[in-house]
C-alpha positions in Angstrom: 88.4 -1.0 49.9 85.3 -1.8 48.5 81.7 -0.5 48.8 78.6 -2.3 48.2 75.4 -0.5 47.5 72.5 -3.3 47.1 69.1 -1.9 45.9 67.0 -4.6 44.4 64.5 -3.3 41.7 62.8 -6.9 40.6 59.4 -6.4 39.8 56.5 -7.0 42.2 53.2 -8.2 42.0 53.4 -9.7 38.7 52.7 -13.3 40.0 48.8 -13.5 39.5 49.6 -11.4 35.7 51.4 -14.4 34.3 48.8 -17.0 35.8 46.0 -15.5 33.9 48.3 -14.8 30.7 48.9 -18.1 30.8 45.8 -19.9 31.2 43.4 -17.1 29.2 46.3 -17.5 26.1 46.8 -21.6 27.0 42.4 -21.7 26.3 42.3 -19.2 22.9 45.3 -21.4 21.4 43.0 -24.8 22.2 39.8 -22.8 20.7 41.9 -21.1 17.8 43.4 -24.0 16.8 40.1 -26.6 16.8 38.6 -23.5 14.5 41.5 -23.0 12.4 41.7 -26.9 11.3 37.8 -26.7 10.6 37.9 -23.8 8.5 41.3 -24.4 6.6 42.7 -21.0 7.4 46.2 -21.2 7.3 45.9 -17.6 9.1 44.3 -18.8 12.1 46.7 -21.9 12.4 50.0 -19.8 11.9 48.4 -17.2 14.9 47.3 -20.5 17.1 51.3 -21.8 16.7 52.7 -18.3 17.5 50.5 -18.1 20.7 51.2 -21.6 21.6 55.1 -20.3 21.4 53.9 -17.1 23.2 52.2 -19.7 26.0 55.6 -21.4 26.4 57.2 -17.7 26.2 55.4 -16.5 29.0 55.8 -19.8 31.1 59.5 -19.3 30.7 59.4 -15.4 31.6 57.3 -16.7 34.9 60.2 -19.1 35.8 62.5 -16.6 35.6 60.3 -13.6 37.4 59.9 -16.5 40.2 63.5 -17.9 40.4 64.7 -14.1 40.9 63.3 -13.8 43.7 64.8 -16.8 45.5 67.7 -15.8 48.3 71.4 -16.2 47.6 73.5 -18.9 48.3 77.2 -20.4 49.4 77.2 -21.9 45.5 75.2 -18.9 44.3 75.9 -15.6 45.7 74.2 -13.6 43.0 70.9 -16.0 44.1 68.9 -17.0 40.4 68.4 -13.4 38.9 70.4 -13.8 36.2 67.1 -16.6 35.1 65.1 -13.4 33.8 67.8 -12.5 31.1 67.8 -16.7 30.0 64.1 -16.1 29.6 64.0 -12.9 27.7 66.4 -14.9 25.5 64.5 -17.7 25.5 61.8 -16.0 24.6 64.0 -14.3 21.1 64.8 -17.8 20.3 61.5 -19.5 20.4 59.6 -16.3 18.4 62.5 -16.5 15.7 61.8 -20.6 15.3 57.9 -19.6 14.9 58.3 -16.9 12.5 60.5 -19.7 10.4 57.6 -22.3 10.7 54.9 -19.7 9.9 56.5 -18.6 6.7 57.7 -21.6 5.3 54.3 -22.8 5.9 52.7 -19.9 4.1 55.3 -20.0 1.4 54.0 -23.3 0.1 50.0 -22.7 0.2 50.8 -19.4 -2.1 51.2 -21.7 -4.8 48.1 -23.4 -3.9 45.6 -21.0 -1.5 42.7 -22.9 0.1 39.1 -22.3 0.5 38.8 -20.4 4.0 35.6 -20.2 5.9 36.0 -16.0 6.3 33.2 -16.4 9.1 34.8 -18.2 11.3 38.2 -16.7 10.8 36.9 -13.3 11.5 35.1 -14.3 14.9 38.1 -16.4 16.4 40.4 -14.0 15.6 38.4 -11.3 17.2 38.5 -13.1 20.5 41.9 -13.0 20.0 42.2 -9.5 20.0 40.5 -9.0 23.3 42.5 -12.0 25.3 45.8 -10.5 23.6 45.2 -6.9 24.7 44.2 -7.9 28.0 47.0 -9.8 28.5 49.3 -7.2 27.7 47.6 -5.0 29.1 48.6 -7.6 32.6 52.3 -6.1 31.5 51.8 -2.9 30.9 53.4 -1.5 33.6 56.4 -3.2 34.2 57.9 -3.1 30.4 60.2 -0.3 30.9 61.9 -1.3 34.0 62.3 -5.2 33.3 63.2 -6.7 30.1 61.9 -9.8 30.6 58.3 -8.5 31.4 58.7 -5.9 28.2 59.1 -9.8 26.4 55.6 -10.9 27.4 54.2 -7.3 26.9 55.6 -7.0 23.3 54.1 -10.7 22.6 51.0 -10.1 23.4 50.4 -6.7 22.1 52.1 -7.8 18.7 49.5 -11.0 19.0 46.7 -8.3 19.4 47.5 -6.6 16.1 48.1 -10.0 14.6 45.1 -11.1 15.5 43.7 -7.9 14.2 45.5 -8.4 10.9 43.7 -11.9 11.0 40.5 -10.1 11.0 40.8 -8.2 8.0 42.1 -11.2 6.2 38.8 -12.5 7.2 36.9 -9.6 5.9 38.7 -9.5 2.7 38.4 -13.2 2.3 34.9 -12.4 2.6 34.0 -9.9 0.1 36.3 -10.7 -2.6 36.8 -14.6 -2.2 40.2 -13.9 -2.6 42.1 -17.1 -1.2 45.7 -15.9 -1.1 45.2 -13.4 1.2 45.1 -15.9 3.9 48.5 -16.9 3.2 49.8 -13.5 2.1 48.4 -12.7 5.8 50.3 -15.1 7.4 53.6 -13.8 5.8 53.0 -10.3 7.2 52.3 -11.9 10.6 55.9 -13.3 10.3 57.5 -10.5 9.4 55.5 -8.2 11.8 56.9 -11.1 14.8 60.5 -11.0 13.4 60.7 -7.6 13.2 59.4 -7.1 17.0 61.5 -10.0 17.9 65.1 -8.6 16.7 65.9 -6.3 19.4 64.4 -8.2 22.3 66.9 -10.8 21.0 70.1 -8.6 20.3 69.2 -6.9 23.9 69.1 -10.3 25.8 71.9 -11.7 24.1 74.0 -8.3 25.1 72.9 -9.0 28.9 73.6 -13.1 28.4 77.4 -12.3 27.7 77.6 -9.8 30.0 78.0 -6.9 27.7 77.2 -3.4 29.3 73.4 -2.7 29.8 71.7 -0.6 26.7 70.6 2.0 29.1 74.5 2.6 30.1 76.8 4.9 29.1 80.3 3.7 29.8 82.1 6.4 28.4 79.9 8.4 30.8 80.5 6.3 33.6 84.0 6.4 33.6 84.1 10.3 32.8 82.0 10.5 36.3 84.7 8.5 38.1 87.7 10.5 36.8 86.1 13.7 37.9 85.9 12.7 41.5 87.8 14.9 43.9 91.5 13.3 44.5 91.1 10.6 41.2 93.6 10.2 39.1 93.5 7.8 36.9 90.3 4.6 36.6 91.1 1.4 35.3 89.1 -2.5 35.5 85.8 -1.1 35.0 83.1 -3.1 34.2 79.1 -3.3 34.3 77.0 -5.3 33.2 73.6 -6.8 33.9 72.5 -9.6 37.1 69.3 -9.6 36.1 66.7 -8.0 34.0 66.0 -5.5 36.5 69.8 -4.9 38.2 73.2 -3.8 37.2 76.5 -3.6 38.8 79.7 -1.9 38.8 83.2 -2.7 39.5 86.0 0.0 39.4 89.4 0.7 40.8 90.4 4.1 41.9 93.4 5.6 42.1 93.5 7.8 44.6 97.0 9.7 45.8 95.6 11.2 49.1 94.2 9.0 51.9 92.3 11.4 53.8 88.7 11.3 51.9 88.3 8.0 51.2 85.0 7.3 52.6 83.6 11.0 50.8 84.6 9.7 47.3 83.3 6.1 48.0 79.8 7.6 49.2 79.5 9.8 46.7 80.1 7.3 43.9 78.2 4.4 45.2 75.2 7.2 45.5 75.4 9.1 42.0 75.9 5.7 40.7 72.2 4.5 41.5 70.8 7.9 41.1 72.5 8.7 37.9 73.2 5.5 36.4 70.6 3.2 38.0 73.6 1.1 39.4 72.9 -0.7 42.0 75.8 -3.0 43.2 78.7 -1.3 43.0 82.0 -2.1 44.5 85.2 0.1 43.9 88.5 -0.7 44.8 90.9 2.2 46.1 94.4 2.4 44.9 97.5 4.5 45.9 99.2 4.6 42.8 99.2 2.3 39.3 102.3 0.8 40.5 101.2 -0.5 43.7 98.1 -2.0 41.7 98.6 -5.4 40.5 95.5 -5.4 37.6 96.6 -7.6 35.4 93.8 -5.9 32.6 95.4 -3.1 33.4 98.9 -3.8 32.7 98.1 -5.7 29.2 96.0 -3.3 28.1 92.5 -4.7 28.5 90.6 -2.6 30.6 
């Protein structure tokens, strides 16, 4: 006996947000990167290279936001949400190779700092400021509930700061002549990126193999389910992630009586969305263990 309690949360409206991300970050990377070969900044280069990763970042969350939102099918019942979590994953991956490039980069020109045009390093990287907050700014809204918009919004606000970092190197370039910092700049860049990266990474890669959701309790869960009226015992549960944006539930029951049935299966398909934010859930009634045949059950690995 199953039921099936289908609220879809995907985000809405973000369409137009990742057109202008795109193209306002795609025209500062062109700009940044024309600048930072003219004025030999190593600074502005290493930020040009992280955006150009954060363009392709938010290209990749875009596929995924739009294939979400196509229907099911015979060959894919659960439609293309599970594209957002590839994206947010994506995303990890692609910062972590950046951060790699940017330091080794920066590494080798500490031995050897370069003459930077401070100038030109401090107006550049103020545009950068204002396109990188606006663009998060585009994402605002949505990072809580979806974790592959809280991607794009954590890249760009990290790129807003790290353009702002950028700007003091620039300054301090400036009124000291002080070569390294340009470098030294760039290293903090990377570790400010890898840093912000780490847990966007660990969380997708939870939702990639299916682990249970961050925002779940699953000891909680299943002490919900044992208190129903008539349970007693709870066995084969799992949850985990479709998307970004949804989670579902699978469960059996073991319930003696037969006579409120469609009570208990209401009232946990209901608590679990309201409680848990659990949105597919299907639960499977049982008389008794030994009429089950769960093979998890029986070898222990529930």
């Amino acid at each position: 006996m199953h039921q099936c309690d289908h609220h879809h949360h995907s985000s809405q409206g973000y369409g137009r947000a990742f057109a202008l991300g795109v193209g306002l970050n795609l025209g500062f990377v062109v700009v940044e990167a024309a600048f930072g070969w003219w004025a030999d900044s190593l600074a502005l280069l290493a930020d040009a290279g992280h955006n150009l990763s954060d363009v392709l970042g938010l290209v990749m969350a875009w596929v995924g936001y739009a294939l979400a939102k196509l229907p099911p099918s015979p060959s894919r019942t659960y439609g293309w949400r599970g594209s957002t979590i590839l994206a947010a994953l994506f995303n990890s991956l692609l910062l972590l190779v950046a951060v790699g490039a940017v330091a080794w980069e920066a590494i080798g020109r500490l031995n050897d700092p370069a003459p930077v045009e401070a100038p030109v390093v401090i107006v550049v990287a103020l545009i950068g400021v204002v396109i990188n907050t606006a663009t998060a700014l585009l994402f605002m809204r949505g990072r809580h509930a979806d974790l592959n918009l809280r991607g794009a919004y954590l890249h760009m606000a990290a790129d807003a700061l790290l353009s702002l970092g950028v700007v003091i190197a620039g300054i301090v370039i400036a009124l000291t002549s002080w070569f390294w910092v340009d470098p030294v700049t760039s290293l903090l860049i990377a570790a400010v990126i890898f840093a912000g990266t780490w847990g966007l990474l660990r969380e997708s890669l939870q939702l990639a193999l299916q682990g249970v959701p961050p925002s779940i309790e699953i000891a909680e869960v299943d002490r919900y389910l044992r208190d129903l009226p008539g349970v007693t015992d709870v066995h084969d549960l799992h949850v985990w992630a479709m998307s970004t944006t949804e989670i579902a539930l699978t469960v059996h029951l073991v319930l003696p009586g037969n006579s409120n049935d469609d009570t208990v299966l209401r009232q946990a398909s209901d608590e679990m969305l309201h409680q848990f934010n659990i949105g597919h859930t299907t639960i499977q009634i049982e008389r008794s263990l030994e009429d089950a045949e769960c093979g998890q059950y029986a070898d222990g690995t529930l």
